[in-house]
mmCIF file as Biopython writes it, N, C-alpha, C and O atoms, coordinates in Angstrom:
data_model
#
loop_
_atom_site.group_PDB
_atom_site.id
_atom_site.type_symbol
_atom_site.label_atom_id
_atom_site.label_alt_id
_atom_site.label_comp_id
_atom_site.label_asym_id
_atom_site.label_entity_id
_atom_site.label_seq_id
_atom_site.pdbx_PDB_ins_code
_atom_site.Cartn_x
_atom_site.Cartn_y
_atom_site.Cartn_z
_atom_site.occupancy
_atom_site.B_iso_or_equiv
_atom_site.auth_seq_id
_atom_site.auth_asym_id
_atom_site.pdbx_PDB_model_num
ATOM 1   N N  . UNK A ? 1  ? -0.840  37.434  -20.757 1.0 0.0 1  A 1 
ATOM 2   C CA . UNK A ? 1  ? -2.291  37.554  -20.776 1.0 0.0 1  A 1 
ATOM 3   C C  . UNK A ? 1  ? -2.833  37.194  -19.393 1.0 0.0 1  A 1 
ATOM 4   O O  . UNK A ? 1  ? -2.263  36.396  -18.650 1.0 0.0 1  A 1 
ATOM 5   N N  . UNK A ? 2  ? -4.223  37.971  -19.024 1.0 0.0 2  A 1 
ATOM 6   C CA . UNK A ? 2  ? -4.274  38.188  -17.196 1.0 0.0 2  A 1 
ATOM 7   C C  . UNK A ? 2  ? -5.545  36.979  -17.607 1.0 0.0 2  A 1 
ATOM 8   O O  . UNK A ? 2  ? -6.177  37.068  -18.660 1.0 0.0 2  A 1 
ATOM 9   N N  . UNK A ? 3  ? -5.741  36.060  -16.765 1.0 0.0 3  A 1 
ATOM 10  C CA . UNK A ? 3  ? -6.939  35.185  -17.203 1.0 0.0 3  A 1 
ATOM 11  C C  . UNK A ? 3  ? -7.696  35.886  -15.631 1.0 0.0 3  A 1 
ATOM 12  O O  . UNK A ? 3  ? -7.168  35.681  -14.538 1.0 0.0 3  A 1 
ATOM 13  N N  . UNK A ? 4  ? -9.092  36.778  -15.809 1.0 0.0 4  A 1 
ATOM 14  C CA . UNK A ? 4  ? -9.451  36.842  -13.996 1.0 0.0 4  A 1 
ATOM 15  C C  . UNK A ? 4  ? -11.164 36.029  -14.022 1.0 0.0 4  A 1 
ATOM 16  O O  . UNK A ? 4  ? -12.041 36.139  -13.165 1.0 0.0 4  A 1 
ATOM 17  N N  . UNK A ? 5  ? -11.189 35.453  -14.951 1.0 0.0 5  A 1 
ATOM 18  C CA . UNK A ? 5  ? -12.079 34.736  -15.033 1.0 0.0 5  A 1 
ATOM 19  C C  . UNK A ? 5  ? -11.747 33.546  -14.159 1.0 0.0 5  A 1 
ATOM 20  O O  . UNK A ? 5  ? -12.526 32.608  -13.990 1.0 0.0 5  A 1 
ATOM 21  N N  . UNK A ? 6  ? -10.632 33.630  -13.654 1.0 0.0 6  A 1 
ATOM 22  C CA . UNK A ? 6  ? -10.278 31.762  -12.804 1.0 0.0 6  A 1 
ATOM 23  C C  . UNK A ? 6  ? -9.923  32.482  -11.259 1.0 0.0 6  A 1 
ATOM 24  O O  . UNK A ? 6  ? -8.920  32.366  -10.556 1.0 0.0 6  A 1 
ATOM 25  N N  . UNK A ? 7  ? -10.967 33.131  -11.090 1.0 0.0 7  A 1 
ATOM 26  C CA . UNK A ? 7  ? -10.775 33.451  -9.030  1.0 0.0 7  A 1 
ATOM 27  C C  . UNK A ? 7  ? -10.551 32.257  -8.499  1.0 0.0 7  A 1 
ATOM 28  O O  . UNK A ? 7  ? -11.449 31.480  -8.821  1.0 0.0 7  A 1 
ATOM 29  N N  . UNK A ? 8  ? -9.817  31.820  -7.889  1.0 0.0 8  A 1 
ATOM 30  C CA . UNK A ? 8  ? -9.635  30.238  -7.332  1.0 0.0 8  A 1 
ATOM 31  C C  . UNK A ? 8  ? -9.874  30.394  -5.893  1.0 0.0 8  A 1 
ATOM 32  O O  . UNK A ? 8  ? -10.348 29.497  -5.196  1.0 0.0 8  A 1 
ATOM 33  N N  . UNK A ? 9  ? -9.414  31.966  -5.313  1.0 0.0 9  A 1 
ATOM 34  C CA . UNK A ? 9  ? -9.296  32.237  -3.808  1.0 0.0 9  A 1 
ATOM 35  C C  . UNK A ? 9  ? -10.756 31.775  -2.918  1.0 0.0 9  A 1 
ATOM 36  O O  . UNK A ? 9  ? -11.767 32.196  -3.479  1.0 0.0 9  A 1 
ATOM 37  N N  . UNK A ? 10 ? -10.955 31.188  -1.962  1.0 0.0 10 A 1 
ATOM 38  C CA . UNK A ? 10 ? -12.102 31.125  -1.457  1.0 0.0 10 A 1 
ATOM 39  C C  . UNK A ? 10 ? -12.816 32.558  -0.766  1.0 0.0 10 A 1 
ATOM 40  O O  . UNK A ? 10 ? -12.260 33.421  -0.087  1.0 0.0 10 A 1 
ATOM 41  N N  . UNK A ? 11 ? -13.667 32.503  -1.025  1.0 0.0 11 A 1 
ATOM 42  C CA . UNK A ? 11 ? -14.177 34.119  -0.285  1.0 0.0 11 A 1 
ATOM 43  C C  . UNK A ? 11 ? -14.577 34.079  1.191   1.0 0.0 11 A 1 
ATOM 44  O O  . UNK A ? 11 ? -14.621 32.995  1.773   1.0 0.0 11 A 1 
ATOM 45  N N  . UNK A ? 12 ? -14.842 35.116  1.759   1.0 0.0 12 A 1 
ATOM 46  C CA . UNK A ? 12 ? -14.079 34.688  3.480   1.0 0.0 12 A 1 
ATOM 47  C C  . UNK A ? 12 ? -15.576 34.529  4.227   1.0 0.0 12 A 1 
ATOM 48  O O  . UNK A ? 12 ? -15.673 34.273  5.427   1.0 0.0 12 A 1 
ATOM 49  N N  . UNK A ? 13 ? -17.005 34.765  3.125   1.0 0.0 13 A 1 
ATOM 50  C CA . UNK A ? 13 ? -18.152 34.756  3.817   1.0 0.0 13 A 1 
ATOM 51  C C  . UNK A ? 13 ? -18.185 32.997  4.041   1.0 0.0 13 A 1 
ATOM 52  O O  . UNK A ? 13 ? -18.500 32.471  5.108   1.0 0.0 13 A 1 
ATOM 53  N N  . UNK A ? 14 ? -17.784 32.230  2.772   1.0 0.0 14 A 1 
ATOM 54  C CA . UNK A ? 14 ? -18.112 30.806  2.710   1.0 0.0 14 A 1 
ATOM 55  C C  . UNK A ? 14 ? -17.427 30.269  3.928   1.0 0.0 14 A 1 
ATOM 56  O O  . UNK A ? 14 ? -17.796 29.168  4.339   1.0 0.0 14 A 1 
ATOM 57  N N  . UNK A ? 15 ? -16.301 31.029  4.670   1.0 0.0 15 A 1 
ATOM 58  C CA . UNK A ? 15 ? -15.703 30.053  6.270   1.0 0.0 15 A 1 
ATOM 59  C C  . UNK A ? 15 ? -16.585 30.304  7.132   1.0 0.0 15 A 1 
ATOM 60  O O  . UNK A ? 15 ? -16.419 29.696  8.190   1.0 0.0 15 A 1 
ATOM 61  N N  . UNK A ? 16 ? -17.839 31.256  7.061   1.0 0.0 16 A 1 
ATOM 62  C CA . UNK A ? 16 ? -18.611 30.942  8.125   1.0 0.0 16 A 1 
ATOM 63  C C  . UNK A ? 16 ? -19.410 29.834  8.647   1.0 0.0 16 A 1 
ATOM 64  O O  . UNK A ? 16 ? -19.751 29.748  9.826   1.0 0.0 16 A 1 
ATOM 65  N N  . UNK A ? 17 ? -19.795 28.708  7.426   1.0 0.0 17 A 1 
ATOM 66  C CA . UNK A ? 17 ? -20.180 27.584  7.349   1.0 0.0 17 A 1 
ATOM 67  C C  . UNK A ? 17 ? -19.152 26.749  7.571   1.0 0.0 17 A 1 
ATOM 68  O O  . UNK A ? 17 ? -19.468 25.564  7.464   1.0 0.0 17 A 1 
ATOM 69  N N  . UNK A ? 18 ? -17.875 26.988  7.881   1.0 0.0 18 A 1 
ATOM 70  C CA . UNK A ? 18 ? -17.035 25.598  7.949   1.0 0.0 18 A 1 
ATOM 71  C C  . UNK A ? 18 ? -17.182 25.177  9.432   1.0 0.0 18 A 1 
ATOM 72  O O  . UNK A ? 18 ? -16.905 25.829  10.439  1.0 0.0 18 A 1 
ATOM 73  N N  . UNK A ? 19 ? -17.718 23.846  9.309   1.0 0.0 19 A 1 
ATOM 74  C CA . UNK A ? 19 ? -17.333 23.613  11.362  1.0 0.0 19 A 1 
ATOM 75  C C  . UNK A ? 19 ? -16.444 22.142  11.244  1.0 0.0 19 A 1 
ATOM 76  O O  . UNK A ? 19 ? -16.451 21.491  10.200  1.0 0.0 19 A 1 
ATOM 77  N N  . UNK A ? 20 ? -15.628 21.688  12.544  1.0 0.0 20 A 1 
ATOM 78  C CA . UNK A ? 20 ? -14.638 20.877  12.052  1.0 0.0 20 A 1 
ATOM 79  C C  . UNK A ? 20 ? -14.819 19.688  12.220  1.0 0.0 20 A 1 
ATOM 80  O O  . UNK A ? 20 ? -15.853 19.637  12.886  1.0 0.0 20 A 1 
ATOM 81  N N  . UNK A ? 21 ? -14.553 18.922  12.082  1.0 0.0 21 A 1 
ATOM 82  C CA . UNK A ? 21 ? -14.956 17.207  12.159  1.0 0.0 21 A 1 
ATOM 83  C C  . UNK A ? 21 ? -14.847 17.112  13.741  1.0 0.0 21 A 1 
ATOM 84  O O  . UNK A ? 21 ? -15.673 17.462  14.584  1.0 0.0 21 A 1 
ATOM 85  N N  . UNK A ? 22 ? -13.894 16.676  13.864  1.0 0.0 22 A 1 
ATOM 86  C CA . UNK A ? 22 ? -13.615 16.373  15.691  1.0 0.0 22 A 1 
ATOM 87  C C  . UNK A ? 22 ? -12.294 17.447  16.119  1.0 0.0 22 A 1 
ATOM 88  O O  . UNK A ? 22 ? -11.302 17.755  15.458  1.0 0.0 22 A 1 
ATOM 89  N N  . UNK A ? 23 ? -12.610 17.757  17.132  1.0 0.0 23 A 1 
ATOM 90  C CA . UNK A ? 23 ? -11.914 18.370  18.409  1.0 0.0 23 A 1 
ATOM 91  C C  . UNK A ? 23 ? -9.934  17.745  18.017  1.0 0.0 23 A 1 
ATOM 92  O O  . UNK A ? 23 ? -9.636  16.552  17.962  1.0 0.0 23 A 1 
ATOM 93  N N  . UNK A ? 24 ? -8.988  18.816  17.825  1.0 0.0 24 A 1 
ATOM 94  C CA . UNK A ? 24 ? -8.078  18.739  17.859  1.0 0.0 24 A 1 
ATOM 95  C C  . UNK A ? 24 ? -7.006  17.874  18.807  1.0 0.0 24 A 1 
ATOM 96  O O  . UNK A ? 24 ? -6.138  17.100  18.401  1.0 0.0 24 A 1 
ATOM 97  N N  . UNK A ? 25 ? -7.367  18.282  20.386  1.0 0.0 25 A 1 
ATOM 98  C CA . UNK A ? 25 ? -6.930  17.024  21.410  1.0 0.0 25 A 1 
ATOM 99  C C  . UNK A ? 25 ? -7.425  15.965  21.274  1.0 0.0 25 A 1 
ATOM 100 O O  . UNK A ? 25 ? -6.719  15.081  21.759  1.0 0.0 25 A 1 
ATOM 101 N N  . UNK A ? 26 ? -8.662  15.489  20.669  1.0 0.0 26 A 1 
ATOM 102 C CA . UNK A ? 26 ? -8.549  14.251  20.263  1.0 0.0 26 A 1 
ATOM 103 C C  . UNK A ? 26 ? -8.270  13.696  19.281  1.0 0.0 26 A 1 
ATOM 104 O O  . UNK A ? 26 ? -8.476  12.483  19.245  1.0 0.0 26 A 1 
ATOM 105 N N  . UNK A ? 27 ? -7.777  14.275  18.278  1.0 0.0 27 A 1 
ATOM 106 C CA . UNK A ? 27 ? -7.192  13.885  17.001  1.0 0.0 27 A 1 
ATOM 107 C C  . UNK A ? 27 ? -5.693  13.659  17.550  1.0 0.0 27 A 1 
ATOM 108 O O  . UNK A ? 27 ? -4.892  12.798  17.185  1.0 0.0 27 A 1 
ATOM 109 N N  . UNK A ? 28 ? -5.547  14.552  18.417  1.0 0.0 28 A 1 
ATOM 110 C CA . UNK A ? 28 ? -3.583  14.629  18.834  1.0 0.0 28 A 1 
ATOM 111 C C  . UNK A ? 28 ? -3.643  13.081  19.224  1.0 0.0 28 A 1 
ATOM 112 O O  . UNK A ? 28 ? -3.126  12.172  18.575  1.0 0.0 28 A 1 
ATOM 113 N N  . UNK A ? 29 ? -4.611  12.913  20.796  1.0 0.0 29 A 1 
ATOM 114 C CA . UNK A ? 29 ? -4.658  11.375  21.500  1.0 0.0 29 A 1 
ATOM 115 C C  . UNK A ? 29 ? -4.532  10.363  20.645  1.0 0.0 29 A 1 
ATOM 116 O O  . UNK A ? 29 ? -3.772  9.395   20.646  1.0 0.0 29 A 1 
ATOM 117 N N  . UNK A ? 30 ? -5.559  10.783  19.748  1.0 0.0 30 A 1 
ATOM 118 C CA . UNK A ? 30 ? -5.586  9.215   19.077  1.0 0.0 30 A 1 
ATOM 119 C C  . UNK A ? 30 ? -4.187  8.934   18.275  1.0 0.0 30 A 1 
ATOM 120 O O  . UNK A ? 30 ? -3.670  7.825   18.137  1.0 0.0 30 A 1 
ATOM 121 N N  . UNK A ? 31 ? -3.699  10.149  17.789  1.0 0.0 31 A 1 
ATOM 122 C CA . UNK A ? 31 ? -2.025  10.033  16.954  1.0 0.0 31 A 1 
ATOM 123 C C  . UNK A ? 31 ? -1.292  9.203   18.198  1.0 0.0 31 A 1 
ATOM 124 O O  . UNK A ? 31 ? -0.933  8.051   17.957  1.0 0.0 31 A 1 
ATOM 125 N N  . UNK A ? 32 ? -1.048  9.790   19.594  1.0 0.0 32 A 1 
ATOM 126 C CA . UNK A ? 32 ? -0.065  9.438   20.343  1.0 0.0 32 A 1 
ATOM 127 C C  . UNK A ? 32 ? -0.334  8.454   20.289  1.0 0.0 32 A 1 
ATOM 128 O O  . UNK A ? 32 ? 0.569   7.844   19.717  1.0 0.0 32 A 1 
ATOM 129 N N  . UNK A ? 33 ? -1.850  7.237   20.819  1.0 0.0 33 A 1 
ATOM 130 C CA . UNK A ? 33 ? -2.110  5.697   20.702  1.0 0.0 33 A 1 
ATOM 131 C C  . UNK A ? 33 ? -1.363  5.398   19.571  1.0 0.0 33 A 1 
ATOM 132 O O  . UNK A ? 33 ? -0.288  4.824   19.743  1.0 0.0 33 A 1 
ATOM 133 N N  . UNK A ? 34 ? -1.732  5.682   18.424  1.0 0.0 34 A 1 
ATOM 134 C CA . UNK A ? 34 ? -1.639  4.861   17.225  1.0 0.0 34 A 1 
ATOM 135 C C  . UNK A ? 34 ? 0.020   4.786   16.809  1.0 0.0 34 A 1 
ATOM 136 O O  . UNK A ? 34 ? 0.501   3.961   16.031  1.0 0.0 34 A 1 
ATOM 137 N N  . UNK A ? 35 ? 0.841   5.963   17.599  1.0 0.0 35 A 1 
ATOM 138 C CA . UNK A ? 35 ? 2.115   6.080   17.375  1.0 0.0 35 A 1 
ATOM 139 C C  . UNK A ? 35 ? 2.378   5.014   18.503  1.0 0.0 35 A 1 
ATOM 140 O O  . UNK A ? 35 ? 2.560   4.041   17.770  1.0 0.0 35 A 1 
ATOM 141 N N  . UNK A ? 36 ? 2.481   4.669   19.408  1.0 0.0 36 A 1 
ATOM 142 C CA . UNK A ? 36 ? 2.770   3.805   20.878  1.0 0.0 36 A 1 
ATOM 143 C C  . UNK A ? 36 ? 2.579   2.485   20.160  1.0 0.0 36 A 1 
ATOM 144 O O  . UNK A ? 36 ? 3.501   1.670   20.107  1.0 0.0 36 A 1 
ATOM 145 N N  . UNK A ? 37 ? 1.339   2.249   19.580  1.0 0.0 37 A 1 
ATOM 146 C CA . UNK A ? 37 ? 0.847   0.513   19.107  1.0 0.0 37 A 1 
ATOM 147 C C  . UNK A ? 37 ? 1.653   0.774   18.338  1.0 0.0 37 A 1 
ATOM 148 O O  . UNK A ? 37 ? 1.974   -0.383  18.062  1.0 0.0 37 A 1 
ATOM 149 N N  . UNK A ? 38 ? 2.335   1.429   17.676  1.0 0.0 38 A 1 
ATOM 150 C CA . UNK A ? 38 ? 3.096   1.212   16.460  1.0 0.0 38 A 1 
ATOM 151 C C  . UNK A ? 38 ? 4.224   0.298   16.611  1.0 0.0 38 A 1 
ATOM 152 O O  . UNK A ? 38 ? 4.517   -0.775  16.085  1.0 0.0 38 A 1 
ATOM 153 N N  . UNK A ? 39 ? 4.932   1.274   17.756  1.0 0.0 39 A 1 
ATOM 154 C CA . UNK A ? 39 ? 6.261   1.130   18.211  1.0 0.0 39 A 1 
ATOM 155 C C  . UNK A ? 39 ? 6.155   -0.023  19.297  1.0 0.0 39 A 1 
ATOM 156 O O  . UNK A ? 39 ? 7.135   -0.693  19.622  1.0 0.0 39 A 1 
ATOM 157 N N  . UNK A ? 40 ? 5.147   -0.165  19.723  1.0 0.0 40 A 1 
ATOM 158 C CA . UNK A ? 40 ? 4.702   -1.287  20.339  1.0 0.0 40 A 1 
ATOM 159 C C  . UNK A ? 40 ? 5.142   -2.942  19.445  1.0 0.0 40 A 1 
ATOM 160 O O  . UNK A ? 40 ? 5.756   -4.005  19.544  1.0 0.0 40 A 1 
ATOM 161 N N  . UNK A ? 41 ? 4.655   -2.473  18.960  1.0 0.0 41 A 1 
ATOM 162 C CA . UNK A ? 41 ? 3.962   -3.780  17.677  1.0 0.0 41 A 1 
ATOM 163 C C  . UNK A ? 41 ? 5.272   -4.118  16.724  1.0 0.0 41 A 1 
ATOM 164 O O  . UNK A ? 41 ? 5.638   -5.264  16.465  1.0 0.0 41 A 1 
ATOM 165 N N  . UNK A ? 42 ? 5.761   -3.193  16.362  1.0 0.0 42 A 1 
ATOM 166 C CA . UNK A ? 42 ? 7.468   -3.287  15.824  1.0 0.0 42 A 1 
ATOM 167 C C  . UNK A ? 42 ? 8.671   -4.066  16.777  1.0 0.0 42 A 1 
ATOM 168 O O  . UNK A ? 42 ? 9.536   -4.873  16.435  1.0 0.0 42 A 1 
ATOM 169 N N  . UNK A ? 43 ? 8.443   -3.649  17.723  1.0 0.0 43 A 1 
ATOM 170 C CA . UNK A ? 43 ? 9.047   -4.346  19.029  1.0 0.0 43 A 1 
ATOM 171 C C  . UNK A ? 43 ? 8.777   -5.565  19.039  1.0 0.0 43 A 1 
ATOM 172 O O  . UNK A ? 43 ? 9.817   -6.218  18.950  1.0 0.0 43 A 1 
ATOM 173 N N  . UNK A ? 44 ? 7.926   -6.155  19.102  1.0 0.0 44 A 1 
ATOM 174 C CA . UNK A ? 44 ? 6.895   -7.122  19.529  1.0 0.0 44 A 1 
ATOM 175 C C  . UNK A ? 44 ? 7.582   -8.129  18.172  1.0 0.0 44 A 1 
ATOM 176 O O  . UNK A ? 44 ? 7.884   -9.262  18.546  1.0 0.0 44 A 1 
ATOM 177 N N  . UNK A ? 45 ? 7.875   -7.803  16.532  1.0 0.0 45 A 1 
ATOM 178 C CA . UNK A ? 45 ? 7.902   -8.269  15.801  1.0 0.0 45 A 1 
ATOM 179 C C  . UNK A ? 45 ? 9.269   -8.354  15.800  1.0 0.0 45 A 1 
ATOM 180 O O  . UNK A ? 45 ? 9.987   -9.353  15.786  1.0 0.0 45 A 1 
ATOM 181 N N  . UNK A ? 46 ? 9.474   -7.491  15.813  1.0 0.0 46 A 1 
ATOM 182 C CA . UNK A ? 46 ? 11.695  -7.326  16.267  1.0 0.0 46 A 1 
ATOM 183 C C  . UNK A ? 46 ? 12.298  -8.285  16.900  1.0 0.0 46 A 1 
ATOM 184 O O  . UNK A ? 46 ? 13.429  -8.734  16.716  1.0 0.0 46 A 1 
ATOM 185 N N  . UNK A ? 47 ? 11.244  -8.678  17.897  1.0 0.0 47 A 1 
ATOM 186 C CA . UNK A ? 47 ? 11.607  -9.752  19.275  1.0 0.0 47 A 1 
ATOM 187 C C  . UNK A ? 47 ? 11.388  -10.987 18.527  1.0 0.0 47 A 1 
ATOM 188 O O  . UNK A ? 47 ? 12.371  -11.723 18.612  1.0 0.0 47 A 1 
ATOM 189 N N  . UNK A ? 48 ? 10.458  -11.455 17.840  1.0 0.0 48 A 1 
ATOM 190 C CA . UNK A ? 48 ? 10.296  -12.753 17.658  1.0 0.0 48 A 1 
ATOM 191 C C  . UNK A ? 48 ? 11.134  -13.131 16.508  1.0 0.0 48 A 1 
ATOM 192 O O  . UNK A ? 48 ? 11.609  -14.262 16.606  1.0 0.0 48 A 1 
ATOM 193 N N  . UNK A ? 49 ? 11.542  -12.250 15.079  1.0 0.0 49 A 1 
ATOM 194 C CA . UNK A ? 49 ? 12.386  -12.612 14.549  1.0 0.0 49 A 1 
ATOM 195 C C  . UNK A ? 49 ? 13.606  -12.831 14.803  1.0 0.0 49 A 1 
ATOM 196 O O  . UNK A ? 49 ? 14.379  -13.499 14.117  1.0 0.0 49 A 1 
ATOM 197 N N  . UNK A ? 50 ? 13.836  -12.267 15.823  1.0 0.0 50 A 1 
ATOM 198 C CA . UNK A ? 50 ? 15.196  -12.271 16.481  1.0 0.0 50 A 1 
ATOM 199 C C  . UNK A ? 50 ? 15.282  -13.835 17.749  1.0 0.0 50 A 1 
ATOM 200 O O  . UNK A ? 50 ? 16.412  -14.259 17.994  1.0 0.0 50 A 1 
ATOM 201 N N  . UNK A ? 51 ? 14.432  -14.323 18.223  1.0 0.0 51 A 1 
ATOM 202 C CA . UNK A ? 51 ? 14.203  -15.314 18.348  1.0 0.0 51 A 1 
ATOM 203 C C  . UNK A ? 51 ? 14.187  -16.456 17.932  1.0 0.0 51 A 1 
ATOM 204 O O  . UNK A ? 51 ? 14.451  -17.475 18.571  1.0 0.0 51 A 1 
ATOM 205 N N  . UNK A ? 52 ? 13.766  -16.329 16.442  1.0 0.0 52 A 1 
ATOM 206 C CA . UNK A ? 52 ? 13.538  -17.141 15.375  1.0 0.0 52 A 1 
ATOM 207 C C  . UNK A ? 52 ? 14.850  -17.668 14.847  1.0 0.0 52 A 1 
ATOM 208 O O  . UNK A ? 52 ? 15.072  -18.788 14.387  1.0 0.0 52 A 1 
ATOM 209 N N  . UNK A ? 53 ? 15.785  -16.521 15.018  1.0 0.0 53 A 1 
ATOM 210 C CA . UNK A ? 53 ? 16.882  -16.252 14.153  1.0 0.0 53 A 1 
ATOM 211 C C  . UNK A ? 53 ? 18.241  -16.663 14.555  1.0 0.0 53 A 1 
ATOM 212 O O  . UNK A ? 53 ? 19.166  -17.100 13.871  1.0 0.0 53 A 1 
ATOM 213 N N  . UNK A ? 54 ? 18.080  -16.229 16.871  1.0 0.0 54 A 1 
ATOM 214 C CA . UNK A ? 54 ? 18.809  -17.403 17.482  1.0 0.0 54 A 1 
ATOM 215 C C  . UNK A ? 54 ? 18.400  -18.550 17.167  1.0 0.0 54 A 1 
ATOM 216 O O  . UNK A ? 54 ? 18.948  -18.989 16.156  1.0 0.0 54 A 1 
ATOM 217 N N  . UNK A ? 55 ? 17.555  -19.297 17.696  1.0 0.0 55 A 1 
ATOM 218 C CA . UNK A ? 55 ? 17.145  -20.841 17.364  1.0 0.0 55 A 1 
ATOM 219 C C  . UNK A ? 55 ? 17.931  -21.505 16.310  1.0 0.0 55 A 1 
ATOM 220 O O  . UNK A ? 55 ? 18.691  -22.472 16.255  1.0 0.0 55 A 1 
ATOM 221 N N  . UNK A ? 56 ? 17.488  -20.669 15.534  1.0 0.0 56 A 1 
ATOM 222 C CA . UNK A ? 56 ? 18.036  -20.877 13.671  1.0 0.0 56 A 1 
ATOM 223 C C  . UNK A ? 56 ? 19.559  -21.684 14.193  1.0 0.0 56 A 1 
ATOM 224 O O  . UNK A ? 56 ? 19.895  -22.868 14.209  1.0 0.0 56 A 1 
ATOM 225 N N  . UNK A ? 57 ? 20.180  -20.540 14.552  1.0 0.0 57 A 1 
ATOM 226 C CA . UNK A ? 57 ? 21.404  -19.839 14.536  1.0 0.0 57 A 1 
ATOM 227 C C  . UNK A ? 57 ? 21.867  -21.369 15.602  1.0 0.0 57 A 1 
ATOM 228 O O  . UNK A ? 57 ? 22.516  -22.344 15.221  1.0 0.0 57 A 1 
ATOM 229 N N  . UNK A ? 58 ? 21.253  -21.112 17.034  1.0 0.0 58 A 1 
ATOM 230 C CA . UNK A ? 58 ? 21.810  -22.722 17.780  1.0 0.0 58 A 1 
ATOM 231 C C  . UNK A ? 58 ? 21.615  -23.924 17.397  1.0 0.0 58 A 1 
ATOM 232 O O  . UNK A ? 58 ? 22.193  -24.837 17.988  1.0 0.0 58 A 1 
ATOM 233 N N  . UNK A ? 59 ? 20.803  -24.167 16.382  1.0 0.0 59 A 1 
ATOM 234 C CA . UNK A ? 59 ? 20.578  -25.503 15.275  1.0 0.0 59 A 1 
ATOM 235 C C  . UNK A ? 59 ? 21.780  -25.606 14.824  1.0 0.0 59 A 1 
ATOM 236 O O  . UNK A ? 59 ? 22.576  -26.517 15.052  1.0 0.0 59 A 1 
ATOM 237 N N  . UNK A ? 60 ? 21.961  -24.465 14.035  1.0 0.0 60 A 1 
ATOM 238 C CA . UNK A ? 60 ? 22.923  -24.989 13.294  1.0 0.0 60 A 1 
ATOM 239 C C  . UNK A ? 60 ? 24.409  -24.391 13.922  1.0 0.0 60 A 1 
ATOM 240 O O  . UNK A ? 60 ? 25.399  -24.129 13.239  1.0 0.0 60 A 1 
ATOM 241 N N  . UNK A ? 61 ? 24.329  -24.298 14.896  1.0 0.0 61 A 1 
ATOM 242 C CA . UNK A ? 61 ? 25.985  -24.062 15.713  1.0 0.0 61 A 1 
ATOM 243 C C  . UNK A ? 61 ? 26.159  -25.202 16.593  1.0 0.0 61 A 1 
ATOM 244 O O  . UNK A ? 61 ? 27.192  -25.202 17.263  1.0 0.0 61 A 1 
ATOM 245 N N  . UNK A ? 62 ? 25.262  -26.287 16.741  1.0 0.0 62 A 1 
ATOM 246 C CA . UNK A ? 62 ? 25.516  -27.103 17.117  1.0 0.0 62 A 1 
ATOM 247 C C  . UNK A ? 62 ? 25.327  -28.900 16.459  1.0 0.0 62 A 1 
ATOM 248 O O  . UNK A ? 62 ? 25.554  -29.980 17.006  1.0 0.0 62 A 1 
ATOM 249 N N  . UNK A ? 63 ? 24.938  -28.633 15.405  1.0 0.0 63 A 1 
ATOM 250 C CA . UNK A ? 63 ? 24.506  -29.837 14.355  1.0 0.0 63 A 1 
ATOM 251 C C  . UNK A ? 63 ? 23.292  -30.301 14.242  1.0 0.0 63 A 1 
ATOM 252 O O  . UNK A ? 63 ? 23.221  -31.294 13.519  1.0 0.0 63 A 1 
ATOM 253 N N  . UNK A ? 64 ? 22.518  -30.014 14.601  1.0 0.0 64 A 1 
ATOM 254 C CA . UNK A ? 64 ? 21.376  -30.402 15.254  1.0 0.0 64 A 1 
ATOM 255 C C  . UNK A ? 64 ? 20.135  -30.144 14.006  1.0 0.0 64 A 1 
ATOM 256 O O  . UNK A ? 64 ? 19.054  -30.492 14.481  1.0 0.0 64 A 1 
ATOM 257 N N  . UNK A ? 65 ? 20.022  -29.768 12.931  1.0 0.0 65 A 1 
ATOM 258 C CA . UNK A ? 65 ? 19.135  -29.059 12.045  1.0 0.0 65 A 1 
ATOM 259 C C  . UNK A ? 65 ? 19.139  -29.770 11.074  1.0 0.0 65 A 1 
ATOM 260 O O  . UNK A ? 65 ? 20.141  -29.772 10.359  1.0 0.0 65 A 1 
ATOM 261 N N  . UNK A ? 66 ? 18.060  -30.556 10.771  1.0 0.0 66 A 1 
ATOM 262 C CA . UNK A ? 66 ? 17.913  -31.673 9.763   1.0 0.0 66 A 1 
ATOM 263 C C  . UNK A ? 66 ? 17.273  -31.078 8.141   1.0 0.0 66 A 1 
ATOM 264 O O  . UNK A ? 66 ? 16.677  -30.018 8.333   1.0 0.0 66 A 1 
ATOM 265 N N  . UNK A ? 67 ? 17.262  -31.346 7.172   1.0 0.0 67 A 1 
ATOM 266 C CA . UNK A ? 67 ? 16.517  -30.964 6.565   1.0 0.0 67 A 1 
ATOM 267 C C  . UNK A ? 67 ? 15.908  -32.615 5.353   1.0 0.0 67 A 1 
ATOM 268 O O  . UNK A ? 67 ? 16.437  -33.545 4.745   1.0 0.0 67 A 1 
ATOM 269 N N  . UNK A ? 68 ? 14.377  -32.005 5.651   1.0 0.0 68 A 1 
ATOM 270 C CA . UNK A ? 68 ? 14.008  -33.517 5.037   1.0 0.0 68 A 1 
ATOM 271 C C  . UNK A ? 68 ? 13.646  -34.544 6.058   1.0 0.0 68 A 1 
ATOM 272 O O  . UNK A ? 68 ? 13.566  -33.976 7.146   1.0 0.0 68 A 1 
ATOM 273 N N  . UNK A ? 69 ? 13.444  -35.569 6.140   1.0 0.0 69 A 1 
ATOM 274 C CA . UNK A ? 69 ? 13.564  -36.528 6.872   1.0 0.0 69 A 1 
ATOM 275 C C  . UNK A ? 69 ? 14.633  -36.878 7.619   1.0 0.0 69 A 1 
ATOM 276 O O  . UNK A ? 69 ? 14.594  -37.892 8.316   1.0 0.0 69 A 1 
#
C-alpha cells in the first residue's frame, strides 16, 4: 500500500530562506582551537599523574611512606 499523503521531501522553494549560522572557516578555526586545548590539556593531565605516580613510586622504593601517624 503507497501512503503519498506523507511527502517528507523538503521542496526546493523553502531553501531560499535558509541562511547559515556562521561562516564555515570559522567554525573549522574554532574546531582546530578546541582540538589543540584538548590535546593540550590531556598532556598537561598525563604529566601530573605521572608525576604523582613517580613520587608514589620513590616513597615507597625507598621506605619512606608512612601511613597514619
Amino acid at each position: 500500500m503507497r501512503n503519498d499523503d506523507l511527502d517528507l521531501r523538503a521542496d526546493r522553494d523553502e531553501l531560499d530562506h535558509f541562511t547559515p549560522r556562521t561562516p564555515q572557516a570559522k567554525r573549522q578555526k574554532s574546531l582546530v582551537l578546541q582540538v589543540a586545548l584538548g590535546v593540550f590539556l590531556g598532556g598537561l593531565a598525563l604529566w601530573l599523574v605521572q608525576l604523582g605516580a613517580t613520587a608514589l613510586m620513590a616513597k615507597l622504593a625507598m621506605g619512606t611512606l608512612q601511613f597514619g601517624g
